[in-house]
Legacy VTK file of the C-alpha trace (Angstrom):
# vtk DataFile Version 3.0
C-alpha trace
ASCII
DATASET POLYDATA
POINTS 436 float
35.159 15.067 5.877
36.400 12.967 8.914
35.052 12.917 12.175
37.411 11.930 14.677
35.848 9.868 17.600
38.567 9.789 20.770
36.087 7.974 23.213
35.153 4.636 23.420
31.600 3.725 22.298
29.873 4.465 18.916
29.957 8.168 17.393
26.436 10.080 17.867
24.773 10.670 14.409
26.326 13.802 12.242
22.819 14.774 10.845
19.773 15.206 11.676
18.372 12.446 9.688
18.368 9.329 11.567
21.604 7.221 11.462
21.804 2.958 11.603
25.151 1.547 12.586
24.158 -2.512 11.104
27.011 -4.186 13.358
24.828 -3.181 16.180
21.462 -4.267 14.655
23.420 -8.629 15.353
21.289 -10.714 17.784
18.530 -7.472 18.061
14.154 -8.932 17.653
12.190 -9.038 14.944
8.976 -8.569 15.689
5.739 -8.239 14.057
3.234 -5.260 14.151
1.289 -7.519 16.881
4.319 -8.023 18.732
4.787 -11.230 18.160
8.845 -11.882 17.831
9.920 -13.908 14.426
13.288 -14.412 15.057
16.484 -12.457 15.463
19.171 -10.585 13.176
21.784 -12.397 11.795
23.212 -10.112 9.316
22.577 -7.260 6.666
22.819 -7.030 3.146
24.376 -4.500 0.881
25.043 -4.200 -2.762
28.090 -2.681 -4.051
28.408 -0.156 -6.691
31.016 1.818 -8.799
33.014 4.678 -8.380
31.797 6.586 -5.008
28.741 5.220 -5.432
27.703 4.554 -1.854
26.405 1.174 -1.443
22.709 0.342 -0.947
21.062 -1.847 1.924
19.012 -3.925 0.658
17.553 -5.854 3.885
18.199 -8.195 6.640
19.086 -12.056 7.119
17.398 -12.866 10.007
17.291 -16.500 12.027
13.743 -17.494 12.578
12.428 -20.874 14.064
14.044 -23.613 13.935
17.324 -21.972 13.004
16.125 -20.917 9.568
17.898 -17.961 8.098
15.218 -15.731 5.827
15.758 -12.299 3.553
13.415 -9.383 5.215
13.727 -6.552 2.723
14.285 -2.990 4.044
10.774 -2.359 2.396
8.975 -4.138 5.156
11.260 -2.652 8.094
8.953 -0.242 9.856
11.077 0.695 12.595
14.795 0.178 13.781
15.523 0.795 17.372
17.953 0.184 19.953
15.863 -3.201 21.276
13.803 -4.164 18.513
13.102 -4.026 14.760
9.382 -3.717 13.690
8.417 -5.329 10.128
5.148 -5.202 8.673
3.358 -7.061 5.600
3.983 -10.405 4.669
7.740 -12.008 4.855
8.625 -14.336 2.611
9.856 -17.710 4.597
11.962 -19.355 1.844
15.722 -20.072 2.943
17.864 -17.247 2.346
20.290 -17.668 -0.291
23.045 -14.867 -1.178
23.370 -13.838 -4.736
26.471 -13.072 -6.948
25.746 -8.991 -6.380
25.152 -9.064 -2.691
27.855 -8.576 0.346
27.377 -9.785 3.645
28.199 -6.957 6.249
29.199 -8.637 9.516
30.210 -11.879 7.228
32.287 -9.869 4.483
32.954 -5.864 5.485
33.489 -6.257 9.203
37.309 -6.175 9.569
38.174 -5.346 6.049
41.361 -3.647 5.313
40.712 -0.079 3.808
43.266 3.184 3.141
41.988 6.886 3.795
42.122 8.626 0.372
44.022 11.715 2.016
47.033 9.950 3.138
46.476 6.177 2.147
46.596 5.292 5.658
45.203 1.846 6.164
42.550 1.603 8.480
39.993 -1.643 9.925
35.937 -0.970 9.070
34.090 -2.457 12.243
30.763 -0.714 11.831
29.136 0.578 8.803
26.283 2.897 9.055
23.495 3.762 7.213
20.730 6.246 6.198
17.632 6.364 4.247
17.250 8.749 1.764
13.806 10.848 0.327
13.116 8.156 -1.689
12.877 5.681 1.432
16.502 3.808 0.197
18.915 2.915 2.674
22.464 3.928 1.658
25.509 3.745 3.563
27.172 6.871 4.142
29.497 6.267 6.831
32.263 3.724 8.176
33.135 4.003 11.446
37.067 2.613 11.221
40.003 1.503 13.665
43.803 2.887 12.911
46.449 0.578 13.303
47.993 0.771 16.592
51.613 2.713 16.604
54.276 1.832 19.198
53.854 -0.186 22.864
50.885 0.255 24.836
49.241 2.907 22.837
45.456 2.255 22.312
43.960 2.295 18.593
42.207 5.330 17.622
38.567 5.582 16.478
37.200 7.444 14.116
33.740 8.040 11.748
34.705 8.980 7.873
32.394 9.823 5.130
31.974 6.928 2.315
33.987 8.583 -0.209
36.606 9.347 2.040
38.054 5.939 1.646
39.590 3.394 -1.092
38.591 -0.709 -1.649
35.601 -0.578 -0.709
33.406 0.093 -4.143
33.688 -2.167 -7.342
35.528 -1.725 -10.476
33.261 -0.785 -13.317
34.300 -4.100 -15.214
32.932 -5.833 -12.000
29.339 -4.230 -12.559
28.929 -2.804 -16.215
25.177 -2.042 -15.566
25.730 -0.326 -12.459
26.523 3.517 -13.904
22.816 2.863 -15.776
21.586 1.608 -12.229
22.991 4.789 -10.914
20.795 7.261 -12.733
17.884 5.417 -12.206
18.182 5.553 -7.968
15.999 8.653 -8.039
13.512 7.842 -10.742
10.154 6.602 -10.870
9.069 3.173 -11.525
7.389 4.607 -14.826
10.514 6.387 -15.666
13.013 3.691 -15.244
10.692 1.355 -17.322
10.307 3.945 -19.914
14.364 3.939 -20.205
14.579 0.367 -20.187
11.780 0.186 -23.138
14.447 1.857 -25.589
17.234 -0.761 -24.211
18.259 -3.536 -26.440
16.408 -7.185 -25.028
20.111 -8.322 -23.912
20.901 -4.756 -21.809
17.537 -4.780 -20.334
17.885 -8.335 -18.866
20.936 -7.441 -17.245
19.731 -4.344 -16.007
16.466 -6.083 -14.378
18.960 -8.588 -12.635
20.413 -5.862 -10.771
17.238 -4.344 -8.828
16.276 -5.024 -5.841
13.330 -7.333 -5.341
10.760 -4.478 -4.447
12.155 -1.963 -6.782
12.362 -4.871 -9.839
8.722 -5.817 -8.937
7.375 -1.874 -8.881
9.071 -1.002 -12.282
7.695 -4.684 -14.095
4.246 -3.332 -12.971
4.708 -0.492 -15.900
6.236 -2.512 -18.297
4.282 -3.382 -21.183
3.528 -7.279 -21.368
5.729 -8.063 -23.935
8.849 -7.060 -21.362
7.757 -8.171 -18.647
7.125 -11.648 -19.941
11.047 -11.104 -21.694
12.812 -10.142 -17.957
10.318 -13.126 -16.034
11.511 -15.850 -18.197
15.140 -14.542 -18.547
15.713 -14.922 -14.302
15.330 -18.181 -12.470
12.477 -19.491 -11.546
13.180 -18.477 -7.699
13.905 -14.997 -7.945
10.698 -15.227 -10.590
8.522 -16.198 -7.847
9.727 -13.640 -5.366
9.045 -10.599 -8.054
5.545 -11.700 -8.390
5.298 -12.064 -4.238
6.569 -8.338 -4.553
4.100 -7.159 -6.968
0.189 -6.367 -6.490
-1.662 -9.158 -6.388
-3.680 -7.884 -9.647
-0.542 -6.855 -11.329
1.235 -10.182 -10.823
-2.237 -12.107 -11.824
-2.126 -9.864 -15.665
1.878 -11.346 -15.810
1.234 -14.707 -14.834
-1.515 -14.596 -17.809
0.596 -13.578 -19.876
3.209 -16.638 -19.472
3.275 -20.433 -21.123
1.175 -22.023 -18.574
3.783 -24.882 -17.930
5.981 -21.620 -16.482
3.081 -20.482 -14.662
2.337 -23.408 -12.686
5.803 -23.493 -11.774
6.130 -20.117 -10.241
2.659 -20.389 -8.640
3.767 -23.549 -6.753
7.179 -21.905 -5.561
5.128 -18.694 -4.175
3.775 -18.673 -1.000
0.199 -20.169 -0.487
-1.752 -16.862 0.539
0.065 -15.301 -2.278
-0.828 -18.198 -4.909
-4.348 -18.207 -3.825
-4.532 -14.373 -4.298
-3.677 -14.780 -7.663
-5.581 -17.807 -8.977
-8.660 -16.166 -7.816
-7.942 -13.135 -9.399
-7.230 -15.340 -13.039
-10.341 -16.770 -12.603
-12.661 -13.557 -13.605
-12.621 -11.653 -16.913
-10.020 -9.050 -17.521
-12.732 -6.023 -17.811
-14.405 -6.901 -14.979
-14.659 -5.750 -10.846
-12.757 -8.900 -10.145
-10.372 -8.902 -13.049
-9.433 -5.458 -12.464
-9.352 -5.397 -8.196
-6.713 -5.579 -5.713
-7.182 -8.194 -3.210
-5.024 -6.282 -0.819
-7.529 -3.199 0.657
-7.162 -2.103 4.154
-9.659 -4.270 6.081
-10.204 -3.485 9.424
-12.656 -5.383 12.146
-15.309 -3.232 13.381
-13.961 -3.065 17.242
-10.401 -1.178 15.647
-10.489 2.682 15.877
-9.861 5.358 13.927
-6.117 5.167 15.603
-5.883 1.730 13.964
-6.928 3.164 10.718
-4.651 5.659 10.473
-1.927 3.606 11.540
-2.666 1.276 8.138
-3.262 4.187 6.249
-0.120 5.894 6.846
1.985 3.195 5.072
3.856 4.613 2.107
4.029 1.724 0.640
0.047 2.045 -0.509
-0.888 3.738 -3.694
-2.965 7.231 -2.757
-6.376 5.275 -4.008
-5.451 2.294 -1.446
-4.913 4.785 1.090
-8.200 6.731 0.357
-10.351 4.585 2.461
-10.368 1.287 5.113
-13.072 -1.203 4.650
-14.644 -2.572 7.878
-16.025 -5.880 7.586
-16.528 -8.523 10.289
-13.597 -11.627 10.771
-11.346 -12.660 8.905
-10.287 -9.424 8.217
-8.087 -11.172 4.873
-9.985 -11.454 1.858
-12.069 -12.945 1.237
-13.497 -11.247 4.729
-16.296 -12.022 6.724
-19.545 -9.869 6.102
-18.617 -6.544 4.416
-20.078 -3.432 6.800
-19.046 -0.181 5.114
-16.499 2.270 4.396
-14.407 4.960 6.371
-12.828 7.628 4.512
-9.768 9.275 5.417
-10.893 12.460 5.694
-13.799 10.911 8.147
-11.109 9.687 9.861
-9.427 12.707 10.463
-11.887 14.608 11.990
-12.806 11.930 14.622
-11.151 11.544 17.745
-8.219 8.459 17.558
-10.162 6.340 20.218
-13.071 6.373 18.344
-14.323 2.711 16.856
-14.367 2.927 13.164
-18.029 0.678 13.016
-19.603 3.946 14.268
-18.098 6.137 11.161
-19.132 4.061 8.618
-20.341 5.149 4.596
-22.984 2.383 3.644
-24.014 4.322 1.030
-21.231 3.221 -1.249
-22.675 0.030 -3.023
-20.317 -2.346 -3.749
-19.692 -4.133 -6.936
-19.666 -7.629 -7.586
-16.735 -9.279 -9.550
-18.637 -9.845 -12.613
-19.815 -5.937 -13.178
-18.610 -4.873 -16.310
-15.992 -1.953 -16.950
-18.756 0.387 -18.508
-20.461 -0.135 -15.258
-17.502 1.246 -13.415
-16.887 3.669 -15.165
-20.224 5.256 -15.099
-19.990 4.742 -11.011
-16.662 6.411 -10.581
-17.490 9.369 -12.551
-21.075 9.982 -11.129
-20.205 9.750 -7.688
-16.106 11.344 -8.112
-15.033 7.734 -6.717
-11.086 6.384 -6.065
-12.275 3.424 -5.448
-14.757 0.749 -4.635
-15.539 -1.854 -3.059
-15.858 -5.354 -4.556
-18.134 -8.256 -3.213
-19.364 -11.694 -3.554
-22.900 -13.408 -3.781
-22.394 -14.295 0.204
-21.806 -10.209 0.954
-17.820 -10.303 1.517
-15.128 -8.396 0.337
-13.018 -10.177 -1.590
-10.983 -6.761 -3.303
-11.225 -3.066 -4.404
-11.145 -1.148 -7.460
-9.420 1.619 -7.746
-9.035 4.810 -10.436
-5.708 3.887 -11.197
-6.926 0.559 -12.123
-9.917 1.548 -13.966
-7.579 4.296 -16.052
-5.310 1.378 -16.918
-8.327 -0.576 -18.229
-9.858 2.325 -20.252
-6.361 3.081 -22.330
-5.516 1.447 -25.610
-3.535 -1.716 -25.764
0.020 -0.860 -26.236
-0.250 3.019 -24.307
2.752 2.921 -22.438
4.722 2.544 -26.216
2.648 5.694 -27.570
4.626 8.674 -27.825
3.797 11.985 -26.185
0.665 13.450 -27.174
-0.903 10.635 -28.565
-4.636 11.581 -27.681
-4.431 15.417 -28.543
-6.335 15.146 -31.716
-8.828 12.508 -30.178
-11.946 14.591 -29.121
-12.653 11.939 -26.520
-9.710 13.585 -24.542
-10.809 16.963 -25.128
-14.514 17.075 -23.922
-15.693 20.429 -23.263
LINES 1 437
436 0 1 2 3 4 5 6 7 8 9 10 11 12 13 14 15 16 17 18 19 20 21 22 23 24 25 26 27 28 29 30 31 32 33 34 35 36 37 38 39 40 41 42 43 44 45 46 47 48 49 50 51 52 53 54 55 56 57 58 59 60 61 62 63 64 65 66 67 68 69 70 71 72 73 74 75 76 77 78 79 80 81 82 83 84 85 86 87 88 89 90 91 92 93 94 95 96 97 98 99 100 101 102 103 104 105 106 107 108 109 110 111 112 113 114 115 116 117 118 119 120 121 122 123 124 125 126 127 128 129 130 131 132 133 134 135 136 137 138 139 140 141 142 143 144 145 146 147 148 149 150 151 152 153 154 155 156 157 158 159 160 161 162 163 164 165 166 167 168 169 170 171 172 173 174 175 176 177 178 179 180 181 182 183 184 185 186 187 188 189 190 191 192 193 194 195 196 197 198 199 200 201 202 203 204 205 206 207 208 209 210 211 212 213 214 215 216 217 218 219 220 221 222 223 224 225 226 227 228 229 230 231 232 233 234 235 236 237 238 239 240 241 242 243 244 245 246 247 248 249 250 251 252 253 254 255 256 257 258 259 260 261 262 263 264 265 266 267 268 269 270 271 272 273 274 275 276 277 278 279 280 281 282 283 284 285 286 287 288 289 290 291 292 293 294 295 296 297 298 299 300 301 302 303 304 305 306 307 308 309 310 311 312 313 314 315 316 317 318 319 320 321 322 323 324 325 326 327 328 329 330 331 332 333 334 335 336 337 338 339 340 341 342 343 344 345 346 347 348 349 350 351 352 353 354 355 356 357 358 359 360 361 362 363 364 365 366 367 368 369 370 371 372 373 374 375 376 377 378 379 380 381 382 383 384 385 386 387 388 389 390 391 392 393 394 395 396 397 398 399 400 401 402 403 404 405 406 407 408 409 410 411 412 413 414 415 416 417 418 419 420 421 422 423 424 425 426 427 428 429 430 431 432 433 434 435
């Protein structure tokens, strides 16, 4: 379907969803959720697929201080206006480096030659826009294309066509042979996609992994048994390596980095950020069943002069697991782990009844008692189910929070070695899963 676009200008969006056209995005802010500007836009990143596939945005090269040009995925864009781009989370400052699968928008679309599949007329792309999908993925779904000019003095016509409405601008399959696998993955879940790579042979699933995206890689690796995990780590290079593990939770990435030759584990540990290293050499340094072997060290932590406005700000980030999202923890500065003195819990729930200017130091649940990193998983286990937890709050001997346990955590704990590989139905003889 073409839309036609006379005027000068951009088109206004189609849909009701909301619409990004990237060529406008150059030279825009970057700021972070304290307003603080990082740097500026440079350029945007797509990947390519087969057949109509549309192509998927993957993030943004933007110029920080002093002329440094970083990758900001798409996962920590918060919010894309027409003056400024909000990111949240932690950006990873290493020098951006473009990889075989990736194209350049303004560097490599902009002002490429492509023919209308009606008529084969050729046409120029000089915008490409975007739109995320249910599952939070940017794809691009329109061009917005120049016709050749026709005869003296007439002006060159405009006009917005649909992706599939045009030729040369998607890969050949020999180009991508894992892509029509990547393609029925899009809208699975991390679980799913590592349950089809599980029955893939070591070779297939390799090249597979090398096509995700950073965040999406990281997410399915997390439910991946160890021994394939430890298989797709070793099999990319040591740089993308250390940006999975970045990607992944912090307890997560400290079970994989366990699980590698310790030569390769230094490695990547010393090519990861600081803050992110640190996270997950003190997480290796407790026992696996434990508070502190099984924790996040990534809770919501809030100071005790936030409100509940704050709180529900953090809380409504989709990128948190429901448990994470469950509850903030107010302790007093730093507000990173390990925190200043621990105060109490809010609850969401709490939080939703009070009114948004309210401080969250006067809602607090000190009744929760925290654990320390050493308690044992039978302790846990005994706390979650008498008191219907989703998680709790972990300590040290000087009273601050230094990570949380959650139920999804403890589940993953309590299940047999090997469970993921276990076929359907595993437990229904097992009277332990059948209790009256």
């Amino acid at each position: 379907m073409l839309f036609w676009e006379p005027v000068k200008g951009y088109p206004s969006p189609v849909s009701t969803n909301p619409r990004v056209f990237l060529a406008r995005l150059n030279s825009l802010g970057v700021f972070d959720p304290n307003g603080d500007q990082m740097g500026k836009v440079r350029d945007a990143i797509v990947v390519l697929r087969t057949g109509n596939l549309p192509a998927r945005l993957t993030g943004l090269v933007v110029e920080v201080p002093p002329r440094r040009r970083i990758f900001v995925p798409m996962t920590k864009v918060t919010t894309i206006d027409s003056g400024q781009i909000i990111v949240t989370g932690t950006v990873n400052l290493r020098r951006f480096e473009q990889r075989k699968n990736e194209t350049l928008v303004t560097a490599e679309l902009l002002d490429r030659t492509v023919e209308l599949q009606a008529s084969g007329e050729p046409v120029t792309v000089i915008d490409v826009g975007v739109e995320q999908s249910r599952s939070r993925e940017w794809f691009v779904d329109q061009l917005f294309v120049r016709r050749a000019t026709q005869g003296f003095r007439r002006r060159s016509e405009k006009m917005v066509v649909d992706w599939n409405d045009v030729t040369n601008m998607s890969l050949p399959v020999p180009d991508q042979p894992a892509e029509q696998l990547l393609a029925t993955m899009d809208s699975l879940r991390p679980a799913d996609v590592a349950s089809m790579l599980r029955e893939l042979t070591p070779t297939r699933r390799t090249e597979i992994a090398r096509e995700l995206d950073d965040e999406r890689l990281a997410d399915v690796l997390e439910e991946m048994t160890d021994q394939n995990r430890v298989e797709i780590l070793e099999a990319l290079e040591a740089e993308r390596a250390a940006d999975i593990l970045e990607e992944m939770d912090p307890d997560d990435a400290a079970d994989l980095i366990a699980e590698l030759a310790p030569e390769r584990a230094k490695d990547l540990l010393e090519r990861m950020e600081p803050e992110e290293a640190d996270d997950i050499r003190r997480l290796l340094s407790y026992d696996d069943f434990s508070a502190g072997g099984m924790m996040t060290s990534e809770p919501i932590v809030l100071a005790p002069d936030e409100t509940v406005a704050d709180a529900l700000a953090r809380i409504r980030n989709a990128d948190l697991s429901p448990a994470l999202a469950s509850q903030v923890y107010v302790c007093r500065q730093p507000t990173e782990t390990p925190t200043g003195k621990y105060l109490g819990v809010c609850h969401f729930q709490r939080l939703l009844r009070e009114p948004p200017s309210s401080l969250v130091s006067a809602l607090l649940d000190t009744s929760l008692e925290p654990m320390r990193p050493d308690t044992p998983l039978s302790v846990l286990t005994r706390s979650f189910a008498a008191y219907n937890l989703v998680a709790l709050p972990v300590v040290d001997e000087t009273g601050s929070l230094v990570g949380a346990v959650t139920f999804d955590d403890l589940v993953d704990h309590m299940l047999p070695q090997g469970w993921r590989e276990l076929p359907d139905g595993w437990g229904h003889d097992d009277p332990v899963m059948h209790r009256d």
